[in-house]
Residue, then its C-alpha position, 0 to 999 in steps of 0.5 A: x501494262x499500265x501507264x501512270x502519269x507523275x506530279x511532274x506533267x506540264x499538261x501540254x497535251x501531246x499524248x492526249x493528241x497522239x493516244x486519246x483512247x488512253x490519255x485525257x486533259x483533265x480542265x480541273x487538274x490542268x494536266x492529262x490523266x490516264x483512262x485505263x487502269x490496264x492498257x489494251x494490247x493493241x494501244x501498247x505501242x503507242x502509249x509507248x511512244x507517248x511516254x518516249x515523246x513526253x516533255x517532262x517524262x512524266x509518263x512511267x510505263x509499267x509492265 
């Protein structure tokens, strides 16, 4: 699975708070960016809910 995080992010941080093993604030950008180019299996399921919580549905999930 990969995480990818659009153009569209407001950068208010919340999957950085929900799934830091995944997201970081990039201070540069002002917007999270994704640590993994494949996510480990067992943070599945909360990189899921961060790209279902996100504001700006900025965050795709690919399979």
């Amino acid at each position: 699975m990969k995480a990818i995080i659009s153009k569209v992010c407001m950068g208010d941080r919340n999957c950085n708070k929900l799934c830091p093993e995944v997201f970081e604030y990039d201070e540069d950008q002002l917007v999270s960016i994704v640590k993994h180019d494949v996510i480990p299996k067992h943070l599945e399921a909360i990189v899921r809910q961060a790209a279902a919580e996100c504001g700006a549905n900025a965050i795709t999930i690919e399979e």
